[in-house]
VEXSEKOL-35723 format. One line per field, with one value per residue: residue number from 0; residue in one letter; x, y, z of N, C-alpha, C, O, CB in turn. Coordinates in Angstrom, 1 decimal, decimal comma. Glycine has a CB too. Example, Ala and Ser with C-alpha at 12.3 -4.5 7.8 and 13.67 -1.06 7.14 Angstrom:
! VEXSEKOL-35723
kefi <- 0_1;
volum <- A_S;
n_east <- 13,2_12,8;
n_north <- -5,7_-2,2;
n_up <- 7,8_7,1;
ca_east <- 12,3_13,7;
ca_north <- -4,5_-1,1;
ca_up <- 7,8_7,1;
c_east <- 13,2_12,9;
c_north <- -3,3_0,0;
c_up <- 7,8_7,9;
o_east <- 14,2_13,4;
o_north <- -3,3_1,1;
o_up <- 8,5_8,0;
cb_east <- 11,3_14,1;
cb_north <- -4,5_-0,6;
cb_up <- 9,0_5,7;
***
This chain:
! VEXSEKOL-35723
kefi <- 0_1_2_3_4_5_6_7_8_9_10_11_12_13_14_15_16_17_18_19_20_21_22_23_24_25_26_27_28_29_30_31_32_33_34_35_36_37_38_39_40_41_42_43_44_45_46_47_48_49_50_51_52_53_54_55_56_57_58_59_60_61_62_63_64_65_66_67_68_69_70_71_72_73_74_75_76_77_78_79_80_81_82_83_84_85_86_87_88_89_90_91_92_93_94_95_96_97_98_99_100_101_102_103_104_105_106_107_108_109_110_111_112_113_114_115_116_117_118_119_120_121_122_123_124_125_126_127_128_129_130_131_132_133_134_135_136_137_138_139_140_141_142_143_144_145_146;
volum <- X_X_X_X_X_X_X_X_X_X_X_X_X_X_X_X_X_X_X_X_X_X_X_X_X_X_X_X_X_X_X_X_X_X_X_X_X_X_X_X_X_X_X_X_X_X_X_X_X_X_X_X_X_X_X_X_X_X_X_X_X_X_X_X_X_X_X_X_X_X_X_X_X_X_X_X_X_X_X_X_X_X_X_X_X_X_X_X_X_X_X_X_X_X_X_X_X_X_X_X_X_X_X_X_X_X_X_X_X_X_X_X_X_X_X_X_X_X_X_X_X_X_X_X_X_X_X_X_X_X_X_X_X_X_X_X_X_X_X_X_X_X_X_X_X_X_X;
n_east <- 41,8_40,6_40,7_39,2_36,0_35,6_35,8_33,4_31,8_32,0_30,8_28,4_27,4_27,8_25,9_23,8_23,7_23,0_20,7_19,0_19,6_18,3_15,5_15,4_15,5_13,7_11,4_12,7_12,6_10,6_9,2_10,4_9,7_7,3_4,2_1,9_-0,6_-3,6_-6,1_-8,2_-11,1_-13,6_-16,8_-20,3_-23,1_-26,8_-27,1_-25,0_-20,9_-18,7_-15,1_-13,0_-10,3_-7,0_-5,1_-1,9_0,7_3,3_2,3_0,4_-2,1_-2,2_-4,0_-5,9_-7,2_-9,7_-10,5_-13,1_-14,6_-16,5_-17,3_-18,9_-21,0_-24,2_-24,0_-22,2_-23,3_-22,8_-21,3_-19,7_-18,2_-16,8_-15,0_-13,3_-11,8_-11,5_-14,0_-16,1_-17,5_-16,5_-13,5_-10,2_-7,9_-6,3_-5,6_-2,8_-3,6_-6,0_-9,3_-11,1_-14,2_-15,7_-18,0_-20,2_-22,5_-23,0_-22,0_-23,9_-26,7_-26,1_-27,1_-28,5_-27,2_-25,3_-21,9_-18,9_-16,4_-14,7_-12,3_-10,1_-8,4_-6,6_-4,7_-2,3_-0,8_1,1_1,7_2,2_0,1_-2,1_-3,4_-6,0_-7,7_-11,3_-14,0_-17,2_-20,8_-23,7_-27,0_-29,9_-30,4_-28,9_-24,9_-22,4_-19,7_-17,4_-14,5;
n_north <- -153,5_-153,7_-156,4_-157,1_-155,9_-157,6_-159,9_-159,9_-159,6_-161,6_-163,8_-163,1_-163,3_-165,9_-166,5_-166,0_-167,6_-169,9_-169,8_-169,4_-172,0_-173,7_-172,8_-173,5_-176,2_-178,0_-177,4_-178,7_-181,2_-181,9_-181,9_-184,0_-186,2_-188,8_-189,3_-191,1_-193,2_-195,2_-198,0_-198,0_-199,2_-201,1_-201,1_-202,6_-202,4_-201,2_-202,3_-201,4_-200,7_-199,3_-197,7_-196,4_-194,3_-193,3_-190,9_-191,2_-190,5_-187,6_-185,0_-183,6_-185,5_-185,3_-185,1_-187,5_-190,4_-193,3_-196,4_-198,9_-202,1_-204,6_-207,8_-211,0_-213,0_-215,3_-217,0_-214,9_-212,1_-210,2_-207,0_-204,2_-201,4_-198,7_-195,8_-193,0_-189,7_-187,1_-185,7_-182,7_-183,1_-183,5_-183,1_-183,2_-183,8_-185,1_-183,7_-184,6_-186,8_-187,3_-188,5_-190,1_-191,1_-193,1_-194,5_-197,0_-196,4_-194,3_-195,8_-198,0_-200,0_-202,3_-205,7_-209,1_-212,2_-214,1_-214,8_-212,2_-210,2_-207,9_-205,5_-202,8_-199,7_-196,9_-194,1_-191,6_-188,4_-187,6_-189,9_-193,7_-196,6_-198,0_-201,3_-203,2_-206,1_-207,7_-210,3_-210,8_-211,4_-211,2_-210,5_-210,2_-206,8_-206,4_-206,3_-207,8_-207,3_-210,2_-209,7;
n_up <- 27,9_25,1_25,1_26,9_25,7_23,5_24,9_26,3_23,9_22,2_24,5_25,0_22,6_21,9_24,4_22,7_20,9_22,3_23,2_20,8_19,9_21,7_21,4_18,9_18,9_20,3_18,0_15,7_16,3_17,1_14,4_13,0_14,2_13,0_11,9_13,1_12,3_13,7_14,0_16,3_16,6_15,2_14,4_14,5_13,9_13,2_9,9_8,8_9,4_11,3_11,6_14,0_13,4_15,1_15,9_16,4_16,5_16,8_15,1_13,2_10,9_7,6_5,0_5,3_4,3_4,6_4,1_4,2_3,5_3,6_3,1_2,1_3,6_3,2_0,3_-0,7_-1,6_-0,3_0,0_0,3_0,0_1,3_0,6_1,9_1,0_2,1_1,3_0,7_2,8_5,5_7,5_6,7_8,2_11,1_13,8_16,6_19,0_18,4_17,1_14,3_13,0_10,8_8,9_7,0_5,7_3,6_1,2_1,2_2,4_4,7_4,7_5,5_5,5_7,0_8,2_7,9_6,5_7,1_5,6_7,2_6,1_6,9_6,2_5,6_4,0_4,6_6,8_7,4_5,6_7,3_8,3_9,1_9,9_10,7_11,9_11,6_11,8_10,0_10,4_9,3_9,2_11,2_12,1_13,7_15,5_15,4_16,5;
ca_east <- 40,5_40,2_40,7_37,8_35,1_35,9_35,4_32,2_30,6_31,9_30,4_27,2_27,4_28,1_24,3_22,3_23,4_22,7_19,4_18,4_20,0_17,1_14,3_14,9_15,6_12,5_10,6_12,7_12,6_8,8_9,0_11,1_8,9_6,5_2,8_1,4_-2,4_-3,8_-7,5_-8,9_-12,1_-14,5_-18,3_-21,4_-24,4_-28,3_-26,9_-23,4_-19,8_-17,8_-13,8_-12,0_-9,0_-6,6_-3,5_-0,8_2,1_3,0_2,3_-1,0_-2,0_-3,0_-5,0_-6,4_-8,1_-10,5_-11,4_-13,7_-15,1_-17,2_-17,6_-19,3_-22,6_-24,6_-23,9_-21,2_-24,0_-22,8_-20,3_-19,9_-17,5_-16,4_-13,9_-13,3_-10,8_-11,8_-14,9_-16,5_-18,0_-15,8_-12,1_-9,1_-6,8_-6,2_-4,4_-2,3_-4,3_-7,5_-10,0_-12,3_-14,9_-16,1_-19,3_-20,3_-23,5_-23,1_-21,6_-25,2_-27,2_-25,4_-28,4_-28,1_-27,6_-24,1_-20,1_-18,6_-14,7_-14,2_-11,0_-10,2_-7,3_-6,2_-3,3_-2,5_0,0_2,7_2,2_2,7_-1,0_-2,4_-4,0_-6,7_-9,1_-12,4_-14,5_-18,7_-21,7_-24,6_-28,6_-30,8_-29,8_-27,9_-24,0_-22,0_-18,2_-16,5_-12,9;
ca_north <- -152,9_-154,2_-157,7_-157,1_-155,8_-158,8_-160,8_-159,7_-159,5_-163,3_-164,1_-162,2_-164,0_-167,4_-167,2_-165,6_-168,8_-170,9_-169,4_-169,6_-173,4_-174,6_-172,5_-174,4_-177,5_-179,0_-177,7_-179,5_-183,2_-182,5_-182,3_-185,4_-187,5_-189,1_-188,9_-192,6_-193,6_-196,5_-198,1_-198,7_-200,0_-201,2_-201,4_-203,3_-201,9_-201,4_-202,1_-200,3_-201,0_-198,1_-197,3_-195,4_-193,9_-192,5_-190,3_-191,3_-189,2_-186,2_-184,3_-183,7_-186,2_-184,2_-185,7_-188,6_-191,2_-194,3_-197,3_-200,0_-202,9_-205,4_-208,9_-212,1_-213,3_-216,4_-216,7_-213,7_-211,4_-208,5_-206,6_-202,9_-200,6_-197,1_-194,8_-191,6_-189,7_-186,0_-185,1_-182,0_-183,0_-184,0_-182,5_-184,9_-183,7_-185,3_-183,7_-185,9_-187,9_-187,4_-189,5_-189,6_-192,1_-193,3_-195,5_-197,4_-195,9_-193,5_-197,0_-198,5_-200,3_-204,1_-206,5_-210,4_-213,3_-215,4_-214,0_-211,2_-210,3_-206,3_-205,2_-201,7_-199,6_-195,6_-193,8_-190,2_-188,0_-188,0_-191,2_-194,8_-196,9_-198,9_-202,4_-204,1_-206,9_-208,4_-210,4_-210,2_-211,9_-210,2_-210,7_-208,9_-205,7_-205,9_-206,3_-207,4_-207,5_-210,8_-209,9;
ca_up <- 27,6_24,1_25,5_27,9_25,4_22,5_25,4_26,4_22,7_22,8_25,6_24,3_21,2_22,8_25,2_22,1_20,2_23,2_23,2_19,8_19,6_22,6_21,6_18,0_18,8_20,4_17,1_14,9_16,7_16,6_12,8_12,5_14,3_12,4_12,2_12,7_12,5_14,1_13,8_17,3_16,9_14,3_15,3_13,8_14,2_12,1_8,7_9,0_10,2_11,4_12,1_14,7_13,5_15,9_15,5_17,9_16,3_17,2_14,1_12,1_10,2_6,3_3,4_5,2_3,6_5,3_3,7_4,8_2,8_4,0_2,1_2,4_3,6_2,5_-1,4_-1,5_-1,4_1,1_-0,9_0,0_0,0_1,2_0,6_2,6_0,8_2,1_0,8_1,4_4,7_6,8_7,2_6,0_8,9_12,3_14,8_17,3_20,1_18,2_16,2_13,2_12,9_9,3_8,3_5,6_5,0_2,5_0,5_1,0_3,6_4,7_4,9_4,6_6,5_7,7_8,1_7,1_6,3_7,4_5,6_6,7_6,4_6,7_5,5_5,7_3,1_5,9_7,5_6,4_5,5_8,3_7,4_10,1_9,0_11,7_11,1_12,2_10,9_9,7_10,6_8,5_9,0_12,1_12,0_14,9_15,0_16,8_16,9;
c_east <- 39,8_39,9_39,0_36,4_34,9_35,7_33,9_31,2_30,9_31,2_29,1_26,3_26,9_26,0_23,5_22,4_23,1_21,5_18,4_18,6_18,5_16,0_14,2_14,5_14,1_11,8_11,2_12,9_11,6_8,5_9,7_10,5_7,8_5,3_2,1_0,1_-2,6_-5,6_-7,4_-9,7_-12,5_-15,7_-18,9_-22,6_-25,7_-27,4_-25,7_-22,2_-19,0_-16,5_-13,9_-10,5_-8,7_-5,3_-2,4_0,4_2,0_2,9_1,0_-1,4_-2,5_-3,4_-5,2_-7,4_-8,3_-10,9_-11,8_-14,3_-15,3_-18,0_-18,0_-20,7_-23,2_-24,5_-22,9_-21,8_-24,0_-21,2_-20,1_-18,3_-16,8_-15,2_-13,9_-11,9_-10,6_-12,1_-14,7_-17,2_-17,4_-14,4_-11,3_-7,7_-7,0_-4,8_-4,1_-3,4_-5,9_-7,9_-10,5_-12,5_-15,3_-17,1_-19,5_-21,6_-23,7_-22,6_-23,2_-25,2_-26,4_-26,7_-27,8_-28,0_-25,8_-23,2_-19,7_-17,2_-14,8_-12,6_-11,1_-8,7_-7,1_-4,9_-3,8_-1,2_1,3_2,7_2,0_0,7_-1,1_-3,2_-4,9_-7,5_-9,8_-12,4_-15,9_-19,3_-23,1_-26,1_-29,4_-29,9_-28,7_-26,3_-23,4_-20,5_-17,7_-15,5_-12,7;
c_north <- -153,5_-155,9_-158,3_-156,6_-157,0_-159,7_-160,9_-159,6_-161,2_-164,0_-164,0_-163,2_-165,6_-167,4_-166,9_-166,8_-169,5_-171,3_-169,8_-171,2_-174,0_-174,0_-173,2_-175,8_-178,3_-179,0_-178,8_-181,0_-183,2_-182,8_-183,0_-186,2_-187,9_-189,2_-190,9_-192,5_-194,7_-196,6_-198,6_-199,2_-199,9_-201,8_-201,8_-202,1_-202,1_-201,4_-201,6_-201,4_-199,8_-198,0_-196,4_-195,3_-192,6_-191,9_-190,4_-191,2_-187,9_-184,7_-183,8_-184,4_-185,1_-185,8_-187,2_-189,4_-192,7_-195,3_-198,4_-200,4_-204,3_-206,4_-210,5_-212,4_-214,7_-216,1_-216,0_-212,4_-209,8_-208,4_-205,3_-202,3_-199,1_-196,3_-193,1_-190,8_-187,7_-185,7_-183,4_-181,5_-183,3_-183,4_-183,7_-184,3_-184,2_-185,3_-184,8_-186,1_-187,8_-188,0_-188,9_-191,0_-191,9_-194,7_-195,5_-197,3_-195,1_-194,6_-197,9_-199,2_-202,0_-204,9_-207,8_-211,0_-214,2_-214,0_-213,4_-211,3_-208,9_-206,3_-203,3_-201,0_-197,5_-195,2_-192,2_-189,7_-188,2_-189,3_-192,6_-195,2_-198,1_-200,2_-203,0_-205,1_-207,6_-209,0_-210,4_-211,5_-210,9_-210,7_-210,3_-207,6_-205,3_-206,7_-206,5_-207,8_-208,6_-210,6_-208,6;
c_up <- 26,4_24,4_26,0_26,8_24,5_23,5_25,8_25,0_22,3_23,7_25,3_23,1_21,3_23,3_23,7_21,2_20,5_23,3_22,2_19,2_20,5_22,0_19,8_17,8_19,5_19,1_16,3_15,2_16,7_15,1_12,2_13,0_13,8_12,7_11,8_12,9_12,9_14,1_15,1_17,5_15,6_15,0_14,2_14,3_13,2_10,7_8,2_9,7_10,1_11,8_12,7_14,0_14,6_15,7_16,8_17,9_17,0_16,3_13,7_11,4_8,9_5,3_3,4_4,7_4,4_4,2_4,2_3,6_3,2_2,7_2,6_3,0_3,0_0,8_-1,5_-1,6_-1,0_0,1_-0,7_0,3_0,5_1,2_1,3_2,3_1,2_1,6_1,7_2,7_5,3_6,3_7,4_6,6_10,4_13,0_16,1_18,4_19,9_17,5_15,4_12,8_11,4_9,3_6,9_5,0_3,9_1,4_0,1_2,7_4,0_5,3_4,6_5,8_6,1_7,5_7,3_7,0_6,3_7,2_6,0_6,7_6,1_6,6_5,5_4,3_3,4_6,9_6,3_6,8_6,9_8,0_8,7_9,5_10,8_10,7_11,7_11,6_11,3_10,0_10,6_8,5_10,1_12,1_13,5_14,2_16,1_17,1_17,1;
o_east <- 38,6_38,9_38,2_35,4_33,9_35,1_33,2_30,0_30,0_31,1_28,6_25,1_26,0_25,1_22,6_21,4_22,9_21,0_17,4_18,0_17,7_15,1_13,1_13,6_13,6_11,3_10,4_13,3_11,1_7,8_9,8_10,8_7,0_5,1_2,0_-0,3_-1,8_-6,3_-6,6_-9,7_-12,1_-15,6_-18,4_-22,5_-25,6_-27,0_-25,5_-22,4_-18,6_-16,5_-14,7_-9,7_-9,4_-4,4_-2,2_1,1_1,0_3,3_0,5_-0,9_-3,2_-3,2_-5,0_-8,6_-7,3_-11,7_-11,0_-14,6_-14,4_-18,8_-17,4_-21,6_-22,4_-24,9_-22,4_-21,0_-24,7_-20,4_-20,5_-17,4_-16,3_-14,4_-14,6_-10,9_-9,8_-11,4_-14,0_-17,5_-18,0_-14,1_-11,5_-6,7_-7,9_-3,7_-4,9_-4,0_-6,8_-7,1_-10,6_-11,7_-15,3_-16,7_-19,2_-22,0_-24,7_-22,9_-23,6_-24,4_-26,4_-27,2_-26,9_-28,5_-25,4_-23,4_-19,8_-16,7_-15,0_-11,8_-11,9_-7,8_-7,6_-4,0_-4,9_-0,8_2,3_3,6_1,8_0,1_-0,2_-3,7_-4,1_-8,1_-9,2_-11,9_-15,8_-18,8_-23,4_-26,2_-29,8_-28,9_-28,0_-26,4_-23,7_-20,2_-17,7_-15,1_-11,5;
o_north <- -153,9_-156,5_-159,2_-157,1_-157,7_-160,7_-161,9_-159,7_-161,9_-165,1_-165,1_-163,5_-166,2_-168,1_-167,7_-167,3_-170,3_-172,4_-170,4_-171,6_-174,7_-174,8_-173,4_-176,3_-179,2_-180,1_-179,8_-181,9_-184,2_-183,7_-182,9_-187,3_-187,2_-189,2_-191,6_-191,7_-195,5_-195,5_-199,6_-200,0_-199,1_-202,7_-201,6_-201,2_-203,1_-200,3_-201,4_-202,5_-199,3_-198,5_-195,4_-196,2_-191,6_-192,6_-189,6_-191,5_-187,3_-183,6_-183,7_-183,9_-184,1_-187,0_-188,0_-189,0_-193,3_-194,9_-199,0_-199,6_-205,1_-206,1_-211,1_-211,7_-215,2_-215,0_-216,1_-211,4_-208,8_-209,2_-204,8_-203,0_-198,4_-196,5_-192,2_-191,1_-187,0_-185,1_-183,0_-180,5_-183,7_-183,3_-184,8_-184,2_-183,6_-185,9_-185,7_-185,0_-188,1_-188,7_-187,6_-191,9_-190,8_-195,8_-194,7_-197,9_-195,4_-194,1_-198,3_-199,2_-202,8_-204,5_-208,0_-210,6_-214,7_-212,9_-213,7_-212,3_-208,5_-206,7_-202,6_-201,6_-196,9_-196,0_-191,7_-190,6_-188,7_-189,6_-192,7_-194,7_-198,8_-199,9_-203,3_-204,8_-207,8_-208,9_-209,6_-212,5_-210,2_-211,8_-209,9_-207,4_-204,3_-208,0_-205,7_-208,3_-208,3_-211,2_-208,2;
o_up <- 26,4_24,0_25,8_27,3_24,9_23,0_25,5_25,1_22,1_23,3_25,2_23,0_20,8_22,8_23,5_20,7_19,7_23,4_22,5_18,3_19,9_22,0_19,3_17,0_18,9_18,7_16,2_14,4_16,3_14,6_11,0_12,5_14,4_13,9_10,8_13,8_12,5_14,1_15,2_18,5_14,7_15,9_13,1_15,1_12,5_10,5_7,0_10,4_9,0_12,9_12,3_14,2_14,9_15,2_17,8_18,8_17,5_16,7_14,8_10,4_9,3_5,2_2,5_4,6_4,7_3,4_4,9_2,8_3,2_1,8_3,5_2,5_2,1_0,2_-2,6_-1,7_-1,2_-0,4_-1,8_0,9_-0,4_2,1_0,9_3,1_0,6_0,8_2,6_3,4_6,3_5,1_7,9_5,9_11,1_13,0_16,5_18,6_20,8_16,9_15,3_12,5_10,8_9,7_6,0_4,0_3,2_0,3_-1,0_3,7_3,0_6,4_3,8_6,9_5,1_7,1_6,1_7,3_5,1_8,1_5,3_7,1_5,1_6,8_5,5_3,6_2,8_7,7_5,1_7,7_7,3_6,9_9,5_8,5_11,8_9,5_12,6_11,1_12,2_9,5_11,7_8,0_10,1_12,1_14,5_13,1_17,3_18,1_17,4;
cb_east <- 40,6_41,2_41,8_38,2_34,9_37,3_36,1_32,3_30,9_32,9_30,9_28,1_28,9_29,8_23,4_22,0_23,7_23,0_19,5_19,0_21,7_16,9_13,9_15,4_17,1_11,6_10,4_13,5_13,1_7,4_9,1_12,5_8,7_6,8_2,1_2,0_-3,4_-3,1_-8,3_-9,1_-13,1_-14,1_-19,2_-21,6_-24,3_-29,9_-27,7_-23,8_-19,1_-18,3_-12,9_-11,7_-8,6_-6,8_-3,6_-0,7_2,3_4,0_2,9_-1,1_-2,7_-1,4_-4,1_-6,3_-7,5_-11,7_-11,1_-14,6_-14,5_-18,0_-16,3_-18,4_-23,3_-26,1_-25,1_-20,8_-24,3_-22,6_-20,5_-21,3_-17,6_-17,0_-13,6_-13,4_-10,6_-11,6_-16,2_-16,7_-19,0_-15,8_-11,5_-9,0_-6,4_-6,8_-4,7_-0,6_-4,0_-8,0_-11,0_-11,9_-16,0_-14,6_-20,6_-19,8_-24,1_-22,2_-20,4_-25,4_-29,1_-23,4_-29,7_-26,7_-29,7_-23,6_-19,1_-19,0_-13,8_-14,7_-10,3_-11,2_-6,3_-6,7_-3,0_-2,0_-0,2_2,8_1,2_4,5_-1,2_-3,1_-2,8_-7,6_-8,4_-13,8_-14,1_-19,3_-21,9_-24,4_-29,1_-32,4_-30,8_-28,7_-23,7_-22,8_-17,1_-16,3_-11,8;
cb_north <- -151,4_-153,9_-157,7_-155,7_-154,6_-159,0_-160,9_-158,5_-158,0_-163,7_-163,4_-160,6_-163,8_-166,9_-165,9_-163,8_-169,3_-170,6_-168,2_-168,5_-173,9_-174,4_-170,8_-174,4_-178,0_-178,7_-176,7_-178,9_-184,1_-181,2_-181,4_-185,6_-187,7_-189,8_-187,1_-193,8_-193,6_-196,9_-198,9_-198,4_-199,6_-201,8_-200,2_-205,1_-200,7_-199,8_-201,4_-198,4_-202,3_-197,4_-197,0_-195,8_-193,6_-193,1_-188,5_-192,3_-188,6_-186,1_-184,9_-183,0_-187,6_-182,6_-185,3_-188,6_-191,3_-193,6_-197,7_-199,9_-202,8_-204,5_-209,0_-212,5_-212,1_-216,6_-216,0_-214,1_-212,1_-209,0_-206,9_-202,2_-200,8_-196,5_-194,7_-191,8_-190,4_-185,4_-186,2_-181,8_-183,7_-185,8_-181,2_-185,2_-182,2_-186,4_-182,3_-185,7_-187,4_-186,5_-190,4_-188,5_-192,1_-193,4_-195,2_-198,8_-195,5_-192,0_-197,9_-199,7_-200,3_-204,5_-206,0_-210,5_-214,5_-217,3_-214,7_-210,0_-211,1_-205,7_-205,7_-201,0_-201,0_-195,0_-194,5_-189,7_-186,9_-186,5_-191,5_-196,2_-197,2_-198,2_-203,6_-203,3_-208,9_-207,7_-211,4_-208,5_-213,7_-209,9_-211,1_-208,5_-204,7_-206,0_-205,4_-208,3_-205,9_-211,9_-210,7;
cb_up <- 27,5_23,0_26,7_29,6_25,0_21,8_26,4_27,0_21,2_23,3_26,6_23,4_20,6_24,9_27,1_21,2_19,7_24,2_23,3_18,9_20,2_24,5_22,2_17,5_19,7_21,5_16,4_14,2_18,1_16,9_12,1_12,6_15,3_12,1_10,7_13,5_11,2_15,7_12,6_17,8_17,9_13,1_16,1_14,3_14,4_12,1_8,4_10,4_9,7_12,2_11,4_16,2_12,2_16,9_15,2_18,5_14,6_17,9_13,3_11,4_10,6_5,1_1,7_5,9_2,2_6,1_2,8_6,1_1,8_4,8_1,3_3,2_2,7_3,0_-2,2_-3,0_-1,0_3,9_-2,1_0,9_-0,6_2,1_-1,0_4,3_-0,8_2,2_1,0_0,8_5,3_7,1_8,2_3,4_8,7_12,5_15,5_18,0_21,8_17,8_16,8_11,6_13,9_8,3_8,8_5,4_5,6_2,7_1,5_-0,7_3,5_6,0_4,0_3,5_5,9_6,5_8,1_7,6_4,9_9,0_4,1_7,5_5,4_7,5_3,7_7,6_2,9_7,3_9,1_7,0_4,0_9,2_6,5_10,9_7,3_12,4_10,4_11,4_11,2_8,2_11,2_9,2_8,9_13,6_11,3_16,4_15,1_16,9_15,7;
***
């Protein structure tokens, strides 16, 4: 009789840790796999050049930050810069399989005449920094990207 209850609170014991082992374990392989960012596109357009970043971890990306900087032009001329480090307009978190676009307007307007060199690159708190470079040429105010 004693045999038989000690077996049963074994037994007992045994599924509720079985239980509590599966319903942990998928969290914690989600929170060991890393949160990677990738740039998918960069566009030209009136005066501007824009990034896609995309999150293609399985995590959240937090306290992301965008830069683009756009250089070259007849003379050296075209020179701008932007940094997107989460301001107050825009939120500086991307969840997994989503985007956030960033332009270089709030940097200034890109005007000018011959080839450009678009470096851009994003980075999150929890992932590693991403590095892309195009390159474009510019005519007057419109921007195209060749690569």
């Amino acid at each position: 009789m004693i045999y038989r209850k000690n077996l049963q609170k074994a037994l007992c014991l045994g599924f509720i840790s079985m239980l509590v082992s599966l319903t942990v374990s998928p969290y914690s392989i989600a929170a060991q796999q890393p949160t990677v960012l990738d740039i998918i596109q960069a566009k030209g357009g009136f005066g501007k050049v824009s990034i896609t970043v995309k999150n293609i971890g399985n995590t959240t990306a937090e306290n992301v930050s965008m830069t683009i900087s756009v250089q070259g032009g007849i003379l050296g001329k075209i020179n701008v810069t932007k940094i997107c480090a989460g301001c107050g307009n825009c939120s500086n978190l991307i969840e997994p399989n989503a985007t956030k676009t960033e332009n270089t307007l709030e940097a200034g307007v890109i005007i000018g005449f011959g080839p450009i060199t678009i470096t851009t690159s994003a980075e999150a708190s929890n992932a590693e920094i991403v590095n892309k470079n195009y390159n474009g040429f510019v005519i007057g105010f419109f921007v195209i990207i060749t690569n």
